[in-house]
Structure formats: C-alpha cells, structure tokens
C-alpha positions in Angstrom: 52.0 19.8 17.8 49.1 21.3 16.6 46.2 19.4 17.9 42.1 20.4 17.1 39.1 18.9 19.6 36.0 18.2 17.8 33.1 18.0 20.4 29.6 19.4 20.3 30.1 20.1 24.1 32.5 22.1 26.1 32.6 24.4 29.2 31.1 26.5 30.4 28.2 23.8 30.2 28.1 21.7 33.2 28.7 17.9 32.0 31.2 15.0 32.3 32.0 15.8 29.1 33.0 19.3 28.9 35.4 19.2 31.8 37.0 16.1 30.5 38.4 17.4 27.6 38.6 20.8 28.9 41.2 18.6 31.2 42.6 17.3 28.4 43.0 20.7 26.2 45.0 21.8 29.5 47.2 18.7 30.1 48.4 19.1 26.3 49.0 22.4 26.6 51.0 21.8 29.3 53.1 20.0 27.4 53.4 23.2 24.9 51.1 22.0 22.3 48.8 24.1 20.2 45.5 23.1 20.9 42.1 24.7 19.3 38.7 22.8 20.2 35.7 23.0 17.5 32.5 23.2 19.4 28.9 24.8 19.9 27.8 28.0 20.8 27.2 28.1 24.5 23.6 28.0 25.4 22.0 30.9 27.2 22.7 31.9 30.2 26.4 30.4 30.3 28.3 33.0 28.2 29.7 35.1 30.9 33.2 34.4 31.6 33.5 31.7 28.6 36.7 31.1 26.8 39.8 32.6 29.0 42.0 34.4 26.4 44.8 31.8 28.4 43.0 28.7 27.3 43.2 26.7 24.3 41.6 28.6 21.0 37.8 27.9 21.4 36.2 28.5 17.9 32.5 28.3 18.0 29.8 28.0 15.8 25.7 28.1 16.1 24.0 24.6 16.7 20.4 23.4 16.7 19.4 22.7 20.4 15.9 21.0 22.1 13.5 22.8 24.2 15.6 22.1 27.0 18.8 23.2 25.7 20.8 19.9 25.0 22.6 19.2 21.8 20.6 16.0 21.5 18.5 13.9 18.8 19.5 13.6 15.5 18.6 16.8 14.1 20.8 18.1 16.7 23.4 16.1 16.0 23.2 16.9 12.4 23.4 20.7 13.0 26.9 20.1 14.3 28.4 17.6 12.5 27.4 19.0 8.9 29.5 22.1 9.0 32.1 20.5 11.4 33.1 18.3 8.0 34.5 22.0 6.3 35.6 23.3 9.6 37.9 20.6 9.6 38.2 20.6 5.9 39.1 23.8 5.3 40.7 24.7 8.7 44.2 24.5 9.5 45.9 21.2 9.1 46.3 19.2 12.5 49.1 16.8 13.9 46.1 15.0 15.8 42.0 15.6 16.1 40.6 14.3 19.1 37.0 13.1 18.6 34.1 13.0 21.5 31.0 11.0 20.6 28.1 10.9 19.5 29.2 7.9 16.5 28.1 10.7 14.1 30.9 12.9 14.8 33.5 10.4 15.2 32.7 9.2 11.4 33.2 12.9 10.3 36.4 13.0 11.9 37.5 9.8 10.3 36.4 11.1 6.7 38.1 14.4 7.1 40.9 12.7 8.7 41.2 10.5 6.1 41.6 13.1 3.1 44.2 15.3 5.2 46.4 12.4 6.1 45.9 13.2 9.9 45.2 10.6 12.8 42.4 10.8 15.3 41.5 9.7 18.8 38.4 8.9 19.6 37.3 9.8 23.3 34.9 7.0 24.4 32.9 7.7 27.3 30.4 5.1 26.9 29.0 2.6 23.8 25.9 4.6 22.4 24.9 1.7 20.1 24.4 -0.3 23.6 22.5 2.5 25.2 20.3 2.9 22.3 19.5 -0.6 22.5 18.9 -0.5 26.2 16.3 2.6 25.9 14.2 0.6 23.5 15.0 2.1 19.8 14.0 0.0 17.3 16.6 -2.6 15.6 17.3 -1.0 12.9 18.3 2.2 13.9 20.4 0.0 16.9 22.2 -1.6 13.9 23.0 1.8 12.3 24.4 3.6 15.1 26.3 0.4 15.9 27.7 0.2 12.4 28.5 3.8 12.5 30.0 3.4 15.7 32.0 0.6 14.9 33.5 2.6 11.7 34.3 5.4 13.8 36.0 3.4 16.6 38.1 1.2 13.9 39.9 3.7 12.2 41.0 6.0 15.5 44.8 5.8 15.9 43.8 5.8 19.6 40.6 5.6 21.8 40.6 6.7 25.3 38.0 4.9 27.3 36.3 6.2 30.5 36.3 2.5 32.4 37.3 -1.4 32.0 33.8 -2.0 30.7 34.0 0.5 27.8 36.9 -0.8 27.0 36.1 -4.3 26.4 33.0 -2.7 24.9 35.3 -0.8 22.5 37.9 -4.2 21.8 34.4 -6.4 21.2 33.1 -3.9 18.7 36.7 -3.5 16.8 38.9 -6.7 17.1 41.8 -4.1 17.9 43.0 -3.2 20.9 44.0 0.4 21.0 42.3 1.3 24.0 43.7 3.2 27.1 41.5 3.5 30.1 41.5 7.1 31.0 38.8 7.2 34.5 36.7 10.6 35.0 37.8 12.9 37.1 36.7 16.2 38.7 38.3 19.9 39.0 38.8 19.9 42.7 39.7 23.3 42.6 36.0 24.3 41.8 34.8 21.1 43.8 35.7 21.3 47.2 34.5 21.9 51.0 32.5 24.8 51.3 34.2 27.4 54.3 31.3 26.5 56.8 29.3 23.6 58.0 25.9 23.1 55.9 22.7 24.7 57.1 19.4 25.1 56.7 17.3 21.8 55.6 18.8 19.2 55.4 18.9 18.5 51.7 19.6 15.9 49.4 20.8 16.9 45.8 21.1 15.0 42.8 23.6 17.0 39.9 23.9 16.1 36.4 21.8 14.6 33.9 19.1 12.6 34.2 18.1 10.1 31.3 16.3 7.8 31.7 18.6 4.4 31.8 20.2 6.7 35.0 16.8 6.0 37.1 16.9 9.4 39.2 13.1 9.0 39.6 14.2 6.2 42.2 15.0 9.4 44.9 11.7 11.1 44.0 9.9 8.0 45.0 11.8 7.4 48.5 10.5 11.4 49.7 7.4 10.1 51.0 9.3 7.4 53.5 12.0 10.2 54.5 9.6 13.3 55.1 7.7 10.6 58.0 10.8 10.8 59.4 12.4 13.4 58.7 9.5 16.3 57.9 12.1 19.0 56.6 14.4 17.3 54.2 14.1 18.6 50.7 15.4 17.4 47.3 16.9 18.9 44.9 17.6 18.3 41.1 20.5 20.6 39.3 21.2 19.4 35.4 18.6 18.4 32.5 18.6 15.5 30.8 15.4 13.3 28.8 14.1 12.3 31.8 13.6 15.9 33.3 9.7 16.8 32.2 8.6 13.2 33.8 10.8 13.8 36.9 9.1 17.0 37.3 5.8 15.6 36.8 6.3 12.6 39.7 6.9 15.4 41.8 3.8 17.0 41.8 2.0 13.6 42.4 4.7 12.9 45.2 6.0 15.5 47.7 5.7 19.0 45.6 6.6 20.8 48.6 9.6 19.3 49.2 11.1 18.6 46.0 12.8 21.5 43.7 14.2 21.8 40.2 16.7 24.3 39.1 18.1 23.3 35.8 21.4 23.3 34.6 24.4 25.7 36.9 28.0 26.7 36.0 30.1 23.8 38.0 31.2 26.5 41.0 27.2 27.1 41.4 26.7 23.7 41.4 30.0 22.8 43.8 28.4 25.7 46.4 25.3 23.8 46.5 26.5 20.1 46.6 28.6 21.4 49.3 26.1 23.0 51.4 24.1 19.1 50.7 23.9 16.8 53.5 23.8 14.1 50.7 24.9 13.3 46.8 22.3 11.3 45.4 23.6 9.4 42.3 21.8 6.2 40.4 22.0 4.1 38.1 19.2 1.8 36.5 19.6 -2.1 36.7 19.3 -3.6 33.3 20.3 -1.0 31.3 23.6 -2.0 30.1 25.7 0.8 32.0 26.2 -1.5 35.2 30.2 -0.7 34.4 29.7 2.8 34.6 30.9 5.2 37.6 29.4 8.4 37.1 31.7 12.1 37.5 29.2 13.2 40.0 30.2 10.6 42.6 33.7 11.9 42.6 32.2 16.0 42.4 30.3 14.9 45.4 33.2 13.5 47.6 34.9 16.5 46.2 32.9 18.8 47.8 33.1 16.8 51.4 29.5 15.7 51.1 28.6 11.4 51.2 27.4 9.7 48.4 24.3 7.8 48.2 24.6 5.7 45.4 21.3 3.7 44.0 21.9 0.8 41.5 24.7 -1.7 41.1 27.7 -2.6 39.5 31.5 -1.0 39.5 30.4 2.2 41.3 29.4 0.3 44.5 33.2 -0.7 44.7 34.0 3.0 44.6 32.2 3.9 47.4 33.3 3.1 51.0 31.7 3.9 54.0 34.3 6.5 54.9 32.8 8.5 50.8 29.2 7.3 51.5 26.6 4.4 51.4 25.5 1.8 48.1 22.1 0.5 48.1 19.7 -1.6 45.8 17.9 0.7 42.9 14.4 0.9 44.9 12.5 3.4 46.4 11.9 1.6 50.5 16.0 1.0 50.6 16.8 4.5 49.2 14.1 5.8 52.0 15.6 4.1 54.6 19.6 5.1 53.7 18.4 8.6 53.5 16.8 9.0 56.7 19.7 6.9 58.3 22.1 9.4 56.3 20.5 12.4 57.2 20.2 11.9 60.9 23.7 10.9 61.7 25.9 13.2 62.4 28.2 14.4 59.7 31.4 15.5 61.6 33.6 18.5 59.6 36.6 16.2 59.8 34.8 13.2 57.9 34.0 16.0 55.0 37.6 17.0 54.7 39.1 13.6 54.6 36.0 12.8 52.0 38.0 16.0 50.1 41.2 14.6 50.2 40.0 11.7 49.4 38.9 13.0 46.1 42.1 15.1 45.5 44.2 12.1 45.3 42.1 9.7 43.6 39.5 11.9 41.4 41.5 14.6 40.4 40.3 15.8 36.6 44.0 17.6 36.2 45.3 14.0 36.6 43.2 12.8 34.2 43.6 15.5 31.9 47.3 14.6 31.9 47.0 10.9 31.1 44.8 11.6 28.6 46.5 14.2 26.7 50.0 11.6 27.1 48.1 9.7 24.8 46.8 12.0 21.8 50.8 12.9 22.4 51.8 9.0 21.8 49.0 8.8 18.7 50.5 11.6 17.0 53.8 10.3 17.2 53.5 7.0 16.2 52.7 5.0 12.7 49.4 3.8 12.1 49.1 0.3 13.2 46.3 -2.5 12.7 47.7 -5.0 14.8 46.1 -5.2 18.6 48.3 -3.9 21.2 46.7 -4.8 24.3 44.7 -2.8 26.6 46.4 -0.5 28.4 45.6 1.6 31.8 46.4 4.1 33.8 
C-alpha cells in the first residue's frame, strides 16, 4: 500500500511525537508498504544526519516556528496546515493518510481525504479541546477546537489512542468506537545503560517538554530542601516547551547555581545524559485534566537504567514500581524529601540493568510501532463503517 503521514513533527526533533510515528513509518514498512511522511523543516541545529536514504520518503517543507523553536500557536499551526491541503491534494494518491494532531490538521486530512476517496487514521495522543480548557482559554475558542476536534476524530476510518483515558476521551467526543489503544513507547536502542556507572554530581534531570498543565516547576521548588542535604546535587532541564522562560526565571530566584538549562538534544544526546542521571524527574499537574496520561519520558528514563521520580497522580503512579523508581504527591516538601532519599541510596549497577530490561520488554517503541502500523494496515483494508465496534487494545 502506499501510505502518506501528515504531521508537523518528526525526527530528528526530540518529542513523543516524532519517534512514535517514526515507529510507526518503520513497522509499516516492515510490512513492505510504501510510506512517505509530509512534515516540517527541521529546526536548526538538528539537520545533521536527518532523513536516512533507508527510511520512509521524508518530504519537507518550510513552517512558521516561535522564539523557541516549536511549531505551536495558531499561526504556527496555520503555516503547516495551509499548504499541507495541496500537498496532499496534488500529491500522489494514498491507500491510507495517517493524521497526528493538532484538530487543525486532522480536519485538513479529512477534507482532502474526502475529495480523493482515501481513508484516514487519526493518531490521538491526547484531547487538545480538554487541554485547552484546562490552561484557561476562553470558551469560545474551547468550543471551536472541540468542534473541530470532534469533526476530525468522526470521520477517521481509525484512531489510534495513546491510553484508556484518551480513548474514552475519543468514544465520548464521537459516539463511535473505532479506537485502538496503542501505549508510547521508546527506542531502546538509542535509550539504554550507559557503559559506566554515573559520575560526577549527582544530578537530577528532567527531559521533554514542559508546559505548563506538566507542573515541572514542582522540582525547581524542592532544590532548596535537597541542596541542605545534599550540597552538590544539580538539576537539569533538556527539552522547551511554554513553560520554559518562567522555569528559567524560578531558577534565578531559587538555587541559580545549581540548576541548568540546555534546551532541546537529539534523543542519543539526551539518552547519554539521562543515563549518566542519578534520577528522571517527570510530573504531572493535579487538576489539569491529563491525570490518565503516562508520559514517554518515564519509559526513556527506565530505558536508560536510571529511577523515575514521578510527581502528580493518576495512571502513571501504577506504572512505576519500586524496582523503576518512586511516586509522590505534586508538591515541592515531598518531592524534596524523595530526592534526597533517592539520591543518597545506593543505586547498585544490577538494579539499572534490570530497570533496562525492564523497559525492553514492556516500553519498546518498535513494539509499538508494529501495533500501530497493524492498524493503518486493517483501516486501509476494510470498508468504511459508522457503526461502533468496541474498543479495542493491544
């Protein structure tokens, strides 16, 4: 089959997103599928190395990015999904598009999809109608993503969902259920054990975005009670996100000297560094609406041997064992204390390799690459239907 990805992100950039589908263009190209992914023009400082002549066919095309790089607002937005409607217009005819969000790009893939006679699948990592609401927009820009959303999600052949909870999300706003839960997963060939033990500080790092509703500001606040303990722990922030200019600015008021920021890395950079970390901080906010999320960098962490300190609630804490790491409340004096406790026990080799394995049979992304391309295979292949036909997972 010839199957196109539409997605304003893909690698080289370091995001949940990117190595997702880049999972996903794999796993249906291992089933001998033609596969070409629409997307941006990498940002700067990520081109070298991009697009292995093996891979799928990676066309690019200019985009509008923010002062910090990210394809996000709706100018943004706009400067993708405008010429993505004649890319897929005029572009070859596809036996399936996949879609990734935002709601904007999903509803240009139904419209094109709709005049070339061509099902979609739309790949649903979260409900941005609910996390627009839960960062305060106003109503009536809520209600437009939402109906947007909702348009986009009805007419997919298929959506792939990340978790449970988007996936009643997705069967709440449809009244069809044509969801298959499809769980993150990470490339534990690039995530793994570093060769030696880690040295130096010990050091805390927290990789990925950081929005607001994801409450990394938590671990900034907690320095203070870890550095009276212990004096030479430093943390350190890899990614961007919304959130980034105020983290920065809590920690000049908070422990400058001990707290660094490095922007976004290629995923081995960022691997080398999680694995020489004596601790992966991840959180989420309380109240925010993404209580049902787990986020990729829990499983990059284990990936990389190192524990998980995970701050917030919800479906995450089940993830996490004591064997993988420790779950506390979302608040600076019990994120203090499980870091100090974290960082002065010792953290034997062996527990890091069996954190490893851990991730290798649970978290793999090539795994999850697999199951999802089974089913863009499966939409392809079979007649539109508006019936429900149960929620499937795997």
């Amino acid at each position: 089959m010839r199957v196109t990805i539409a997605t304003r992100i893909f690698t080289p950039e370091p995001a949940a997103a990117a190595f997702r589908l880049a999972a996903l263009a794999d796993g249906l190209r291992e089933r001998n599928h033609d596969v070409t992914v629409l997307t941006s023009a990498a940002p700067a400082g990520l081109t070298d190395g991009v697009d292995d002549q093996t891979g799928p066919t990676v066309r690019r095309a200019p985009v509008l990015r923010d002062r910090r790089g990210q394809i996000r607002g709706y100018l943004q937005y706009l400067s993708f999904d405008v010429p993505l409607v004649f890319r897929l217009l005029f572009g070859r005819r596809s036996d399936v598009v996949v879609s990734e969000p935002p709601p904007t790009t999903g509803a240009v893939v139904r419209l094109v999809c709709a005049v070339r006679r061509c099902p979609y699948v739309y790949y649903a990592a979260d409900i941005w109608s609910d996390a627009a609401q839960s960062a305060g927009t106003p109503g009536w820009i809520v209600a437009g993503v939402r109906a947007l959303e909702r348009w986009a999600l009805r007419g997919a052949a298929a959506v792939v969902a990340v978790s449970d909870g988007v996936a009643d999300r997705v069967r709440d706003l449809t009244r069809r259920d044509v969801v298959t839960v499809v769980r993150n997963g990470i490339d534990t060939s690039v995530f793994a054990p570093g060769a030696e033990p880690p040295a130096g500080p010990p050091t805390i790092v927290y990789a990925g975005t950081t929005s607001e509703w994801q409450g990394a500001d938590v671990f900034i606040r907690a320095m203070p009670g870890v550095l009276e303990q212990v004096p030479d722990a430093r943390l350190i922030y890899l990614g961007q996100g919304t959130a980034w200019e105020h983290l920065r600015e809590l920690a000049e008021r908070t422990a400058p000297e001990s707290i660094e920021f490095r922007g976004p890395v290629p995923p081995a950079a960022a691997a080398d560094i999680l694995a020489g970390a004596r601790i992966g901080a991840v959180s989420l906010r309380p109240g925010q609406g993404y209580d049902f999320a787990v986020p990729t960098k829990i499983f990059a962490t284990i990936a990389c041997g190192t524990p998980v300190l995970f701050a917030g609630q919800g479906a995450s804490v089940e993830v996490i064992t004591p064997e993988l790491g420790r779950s506390v409340d979302w608040d600076a004096a019990s994120v203090a204390v499980a870091i100090t406790e974290m960082l002065i026990a010792p953290d034997r080799p062996e527990e890091r390799t069996a954190r490893a394995r851990w991730a290798a049979a649970h978290a793999s992304l090539a795994a999850t690459g697999r199951a999802a391309a089974a089913v863009v295979e499966s939409a392809a292949r079979r007649p539109r239907q508006s019936e429900s036909e149960g929620i499937h997972r795997s």
